[in-house]
C-alpha positions as CSV (number, residue, x, y, z in Angstrom):
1,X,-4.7,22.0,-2.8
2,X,-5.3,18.8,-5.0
3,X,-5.8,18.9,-8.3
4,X,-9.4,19.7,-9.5
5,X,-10.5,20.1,-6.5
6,X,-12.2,24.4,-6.4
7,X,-15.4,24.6,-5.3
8,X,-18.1,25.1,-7.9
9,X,-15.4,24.3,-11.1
10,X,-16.8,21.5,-13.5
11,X,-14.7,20.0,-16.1
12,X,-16.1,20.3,-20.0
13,X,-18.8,17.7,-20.4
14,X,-17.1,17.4,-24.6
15,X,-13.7,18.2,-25.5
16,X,-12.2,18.3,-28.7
17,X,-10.1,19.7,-31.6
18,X,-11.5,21.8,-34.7
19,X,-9.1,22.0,-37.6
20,X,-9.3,25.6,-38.8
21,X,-7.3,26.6,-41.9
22,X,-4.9,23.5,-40.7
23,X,-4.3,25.1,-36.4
24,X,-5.6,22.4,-34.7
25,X,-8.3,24.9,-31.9
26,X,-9.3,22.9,-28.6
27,X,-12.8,23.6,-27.9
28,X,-14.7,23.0,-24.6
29,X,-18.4,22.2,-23.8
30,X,-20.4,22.3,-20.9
31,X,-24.1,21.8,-20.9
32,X,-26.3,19.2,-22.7
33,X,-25.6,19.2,-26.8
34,X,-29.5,19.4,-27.8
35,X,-29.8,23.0,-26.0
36,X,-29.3,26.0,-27.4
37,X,-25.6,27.5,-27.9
38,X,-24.3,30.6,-26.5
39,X,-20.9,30.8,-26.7
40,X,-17.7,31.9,-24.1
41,X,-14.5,33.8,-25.3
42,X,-11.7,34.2,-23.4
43,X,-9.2,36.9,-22.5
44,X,-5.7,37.1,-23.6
45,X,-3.5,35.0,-21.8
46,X,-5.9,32.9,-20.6
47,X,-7.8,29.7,-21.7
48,X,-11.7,28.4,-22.0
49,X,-11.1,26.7,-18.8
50,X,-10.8,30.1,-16.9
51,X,-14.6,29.5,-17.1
52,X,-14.7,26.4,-15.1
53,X,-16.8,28.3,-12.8
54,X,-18.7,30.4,-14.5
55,X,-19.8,28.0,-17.3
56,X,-21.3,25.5,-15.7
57,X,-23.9,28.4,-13.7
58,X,-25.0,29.6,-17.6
59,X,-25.2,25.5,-18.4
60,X,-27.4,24.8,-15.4
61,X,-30.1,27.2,-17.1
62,X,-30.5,25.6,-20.0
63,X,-27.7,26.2,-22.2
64,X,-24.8,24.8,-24.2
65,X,-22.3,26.7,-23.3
66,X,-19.3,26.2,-25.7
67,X,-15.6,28.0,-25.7
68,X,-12.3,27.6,-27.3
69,X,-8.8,28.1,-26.4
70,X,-8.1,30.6,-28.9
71,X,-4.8,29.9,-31.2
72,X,-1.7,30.0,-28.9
73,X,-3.5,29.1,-26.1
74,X,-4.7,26.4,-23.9
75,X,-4.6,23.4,-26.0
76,X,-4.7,24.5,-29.2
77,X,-2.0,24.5,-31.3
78,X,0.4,27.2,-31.8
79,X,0.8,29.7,-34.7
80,X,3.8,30.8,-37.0
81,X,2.2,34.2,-36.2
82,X,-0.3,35.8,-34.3
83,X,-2.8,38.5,-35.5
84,X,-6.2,40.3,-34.5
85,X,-8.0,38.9,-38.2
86,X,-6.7,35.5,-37.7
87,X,-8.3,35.5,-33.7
88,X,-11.5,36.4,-36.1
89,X,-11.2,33.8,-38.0
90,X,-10.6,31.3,-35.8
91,X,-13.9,32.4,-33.9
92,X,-16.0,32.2,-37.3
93,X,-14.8,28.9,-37.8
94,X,-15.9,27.7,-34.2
95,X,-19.4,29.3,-34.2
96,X,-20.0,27.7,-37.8
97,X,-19.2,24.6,-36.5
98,X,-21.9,24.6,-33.8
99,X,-24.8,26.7,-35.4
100,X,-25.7,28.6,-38.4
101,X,-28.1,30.2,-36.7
102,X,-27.8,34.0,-34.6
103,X,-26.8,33.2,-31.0
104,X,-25.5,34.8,-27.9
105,X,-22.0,35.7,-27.5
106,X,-19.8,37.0,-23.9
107,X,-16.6,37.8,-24.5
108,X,-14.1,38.5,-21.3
109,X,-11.3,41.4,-22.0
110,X,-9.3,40.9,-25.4
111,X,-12.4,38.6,-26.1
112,X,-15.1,40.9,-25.4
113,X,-13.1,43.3,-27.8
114,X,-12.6,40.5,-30.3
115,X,-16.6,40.2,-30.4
116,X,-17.4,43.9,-31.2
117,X,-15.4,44.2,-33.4
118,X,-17.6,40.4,-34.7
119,X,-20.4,41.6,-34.3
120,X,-20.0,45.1,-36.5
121,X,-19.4,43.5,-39.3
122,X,-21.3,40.0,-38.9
123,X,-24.7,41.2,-37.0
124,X,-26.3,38.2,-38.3
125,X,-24.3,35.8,-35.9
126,X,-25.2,37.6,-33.0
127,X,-28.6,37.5,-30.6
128,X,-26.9,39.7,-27.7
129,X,-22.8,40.7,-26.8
130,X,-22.4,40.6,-23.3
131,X,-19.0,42.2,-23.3
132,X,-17.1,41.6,-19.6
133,X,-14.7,43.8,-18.6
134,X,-13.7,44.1,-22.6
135,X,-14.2,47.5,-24.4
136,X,-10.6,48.9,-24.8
137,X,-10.6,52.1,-24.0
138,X,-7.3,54.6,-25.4
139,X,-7.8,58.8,-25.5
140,X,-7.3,59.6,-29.2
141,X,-4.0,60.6,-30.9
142,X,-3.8,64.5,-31.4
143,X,-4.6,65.4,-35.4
144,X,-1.2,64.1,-37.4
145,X,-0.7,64.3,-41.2
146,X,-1.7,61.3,-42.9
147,X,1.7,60.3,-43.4
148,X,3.1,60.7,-39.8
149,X,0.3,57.9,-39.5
150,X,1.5,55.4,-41.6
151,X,5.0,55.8,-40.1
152,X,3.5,55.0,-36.2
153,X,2.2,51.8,-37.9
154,X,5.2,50.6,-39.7
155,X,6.9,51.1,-36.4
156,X,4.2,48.7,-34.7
157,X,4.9,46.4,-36.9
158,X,8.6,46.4,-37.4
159,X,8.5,45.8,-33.7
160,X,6.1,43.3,-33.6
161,X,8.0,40.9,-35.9
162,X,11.0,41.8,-34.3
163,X,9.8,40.4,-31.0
164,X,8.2,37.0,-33.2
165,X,11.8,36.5,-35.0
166,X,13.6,36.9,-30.9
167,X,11.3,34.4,-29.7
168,X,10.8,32.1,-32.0
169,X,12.0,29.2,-30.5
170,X,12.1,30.2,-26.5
171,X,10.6,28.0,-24.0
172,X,8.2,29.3,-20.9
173,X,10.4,29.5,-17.8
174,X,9.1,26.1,-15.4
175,X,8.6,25.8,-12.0
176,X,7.2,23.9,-9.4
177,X,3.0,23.6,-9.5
178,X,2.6,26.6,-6.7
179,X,5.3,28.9,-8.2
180,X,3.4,29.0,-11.4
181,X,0.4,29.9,-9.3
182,X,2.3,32.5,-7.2
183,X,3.5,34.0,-11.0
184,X,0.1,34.3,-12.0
185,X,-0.7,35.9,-8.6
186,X,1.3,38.9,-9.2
187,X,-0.8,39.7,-12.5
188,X,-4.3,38.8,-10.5
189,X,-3.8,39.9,-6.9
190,X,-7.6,39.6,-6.1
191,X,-8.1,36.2,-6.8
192,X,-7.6,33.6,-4.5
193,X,-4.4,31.3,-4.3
194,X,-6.6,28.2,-4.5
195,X,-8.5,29.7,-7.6
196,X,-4.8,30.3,-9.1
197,X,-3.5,26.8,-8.5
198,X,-6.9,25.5,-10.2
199,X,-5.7,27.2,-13.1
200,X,-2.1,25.7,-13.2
201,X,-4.2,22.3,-13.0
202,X,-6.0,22.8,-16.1
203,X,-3.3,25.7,-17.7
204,X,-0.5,24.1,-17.5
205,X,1.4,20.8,-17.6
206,X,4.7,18.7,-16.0
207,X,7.4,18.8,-17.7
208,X,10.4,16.9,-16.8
209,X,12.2,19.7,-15.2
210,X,9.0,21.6,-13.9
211,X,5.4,22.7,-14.6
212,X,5.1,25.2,-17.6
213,X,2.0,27.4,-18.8
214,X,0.7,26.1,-22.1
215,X,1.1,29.7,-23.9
216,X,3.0,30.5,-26.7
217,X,6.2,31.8,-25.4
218,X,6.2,34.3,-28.2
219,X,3.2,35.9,-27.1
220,X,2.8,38.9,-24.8
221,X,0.4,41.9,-23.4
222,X,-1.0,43.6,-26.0
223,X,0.4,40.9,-28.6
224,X,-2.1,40.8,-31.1
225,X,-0.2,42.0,-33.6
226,X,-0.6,45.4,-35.7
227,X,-3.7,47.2,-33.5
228,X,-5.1,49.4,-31.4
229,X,-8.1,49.4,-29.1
230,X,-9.8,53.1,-30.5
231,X,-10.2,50.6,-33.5
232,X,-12.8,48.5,-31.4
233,X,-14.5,51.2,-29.3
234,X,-15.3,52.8,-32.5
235,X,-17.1,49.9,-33.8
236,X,-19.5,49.8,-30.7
237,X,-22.1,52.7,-31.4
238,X,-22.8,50.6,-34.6
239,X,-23.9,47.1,-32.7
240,X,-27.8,46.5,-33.5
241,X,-28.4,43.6,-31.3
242,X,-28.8,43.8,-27.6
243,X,-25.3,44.9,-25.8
244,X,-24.7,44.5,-21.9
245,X,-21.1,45.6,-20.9
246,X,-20.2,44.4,-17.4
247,X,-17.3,46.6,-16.0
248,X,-14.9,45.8,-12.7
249,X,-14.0,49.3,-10.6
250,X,-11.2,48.1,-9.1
251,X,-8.2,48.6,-11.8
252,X,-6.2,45.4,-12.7
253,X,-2.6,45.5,-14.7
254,X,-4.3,43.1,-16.9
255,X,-7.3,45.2,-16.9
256,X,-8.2,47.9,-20.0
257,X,-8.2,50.8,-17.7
258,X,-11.6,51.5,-19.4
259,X,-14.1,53.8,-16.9
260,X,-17.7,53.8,-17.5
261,X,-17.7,57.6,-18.5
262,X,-15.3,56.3,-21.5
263,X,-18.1,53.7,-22.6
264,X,-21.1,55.6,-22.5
265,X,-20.4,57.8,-25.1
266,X,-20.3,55.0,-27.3
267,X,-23.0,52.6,-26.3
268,X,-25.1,51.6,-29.3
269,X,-28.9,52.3,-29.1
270,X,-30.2,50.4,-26.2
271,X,-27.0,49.2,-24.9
272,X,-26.3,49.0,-21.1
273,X,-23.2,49.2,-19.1
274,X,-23.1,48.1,-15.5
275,X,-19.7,48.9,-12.9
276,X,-19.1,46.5,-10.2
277,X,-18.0,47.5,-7.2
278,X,-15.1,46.2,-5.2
279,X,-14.7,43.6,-8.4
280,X,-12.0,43.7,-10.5
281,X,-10.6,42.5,-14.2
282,X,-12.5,39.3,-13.9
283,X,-15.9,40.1,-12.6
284,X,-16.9,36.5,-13.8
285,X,-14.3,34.8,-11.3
286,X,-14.4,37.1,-8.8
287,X,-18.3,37.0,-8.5
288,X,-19.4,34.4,-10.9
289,X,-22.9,34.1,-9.2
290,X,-24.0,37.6,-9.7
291,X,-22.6,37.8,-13.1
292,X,-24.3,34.9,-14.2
293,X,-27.6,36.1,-12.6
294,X,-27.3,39.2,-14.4
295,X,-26.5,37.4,-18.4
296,X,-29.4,35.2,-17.7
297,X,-31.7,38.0,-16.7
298,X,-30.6,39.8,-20.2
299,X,-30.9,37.4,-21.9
300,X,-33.8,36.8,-20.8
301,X,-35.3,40.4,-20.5
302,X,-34.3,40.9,-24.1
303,X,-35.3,37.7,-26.1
């Protein structure tokens, strides 16, 4: 497969850099510049460009659809370290740039998560969450003294800087362009080779000795540094603008191994949660039509 050639994927109509706090974010735009914003955020490990597709369907209708490879990823520069408030930050930073004014936000997986917890304590940001595939979902710790607690976080975060100091300066293992897409493969078995090797194109780049993934080879699963998802799910009840969460049935090992009987307890006043069927992790790659169909219709439906 050549290179940018996947049906239906459309390259950023702007591309640039945003200096925030001195990191250097790349941000991506599809859509014209006079229409309204409503902004994408990505999943860890991935990149704005994993909404090549999906983008340019929201754009069509009217929008200015603007994302960001968040620190780490993508383009954007890497970080001494790597945190859940700084990911905040960074997405402050991006949405001032483009607006001061409310608008919607659809976060994918760690970036759906990343936007509840946003939204709880900056409503005034916010028009609507569409939240895909992203409420993390984890069955409460039995009751423990107060101080048995403190000691499971200073474990988390001894071993979190232990794994920053042993990779501080390791390199991503390259490979030639379709091994990097077979790699990827074995973390997204439902989604097509060709759709794999479109993200190498735009993921990735050629090194002299082989292709590498643009990531920070210090990051991993779960690497955002001292957290835990009951933090987010807790924050949900408390959302006062519209809320649409948009789950996949079919588990994924990148997935949350959230179920819809987890979220509903905790949907705020009004909110909705859809399951897919036969869809997995990444409802908006695996059936970007329908998903797009469905934002545009809550949106809509709840202006």
């Amino acid at each position: 497969m050549a290179l940018g050639d996947y049906p239906g994927a459309v390259t950023p109509a702007r591309e640039y850099h945003l200096d925030v706090g001195g990191l250097q974010l790349a941000v991506h735009e599809w859509g014209s510049a006079e229409d309204a914003p409503l902004f994408l955020v990505h999943g860890g490990f991935d990149f704005a460009r994993t909404y090549d597709v999906f983008a340019p369907l929201l754009a069509a209708e009217g929008w200015r659809v603007v994302s960001w490879d968040q620190r780490g990823h993508g383009d954007s520069e890497h970080a001494p370290l790597y945190a859940w408030d700084g990911d905040l930050r960074d997405a402050m930073a991006v949405m001032d740039s483009v607006t001061t004014r409310p608008a919607p936000v659809i976060g994918h997986s760690k970036g759906g998560a990343l936007m509840i917890n946003l939204a709880d304590a900056q409503p005034y940001r916010f028009t609507h969450v569409v939240n895909l595939d992203g409420i993390p979902y984890k069955r409460r710790l039995p009751d423990v003294s107060d101080h048995e607690r403190t000691r499971m976080m200073g474990s988390d975060i001894t071993d979190w800087l232990d794994h920053r100091h042993t990779t501080a300066t390791a390199s991503r293992k390259p490979g030639a362009f379709e091994d990097l897409a077979r790699r990827r493969g074995r973390m997204n078995p439902r989604l097509s080779h060709e759709w794999l090797c479109h993200l190498v194109s735009v993921g990735a780049r050629e090194d002299v000795d082989g292709w590498r993934w643009k990531i920070d080879p210090s990051m991993r699963f779960g690497g955002f540094g001292p957290w835990r998802p009951e933090w987010t799910i807790n924050r949900l009840p408390g959302l006062a603008m519209p809320f649409l969460g948009v789950l996949g049935r079919e588990q994924e090992e990148m997935g949350w191994g959230t179920l819809a009987h987890h979220v509903l307890p905790y949907l705020p006043i009004g909110g909705r949660c859809e399951v897919l069927g036969d869809v997995g992790h990444f409802v908006h790659i695996e059936r970007p039509d329908h998903v797009a169909t469905m934002v545009l219709e809550f949106l809509a439906g709840t202006a």
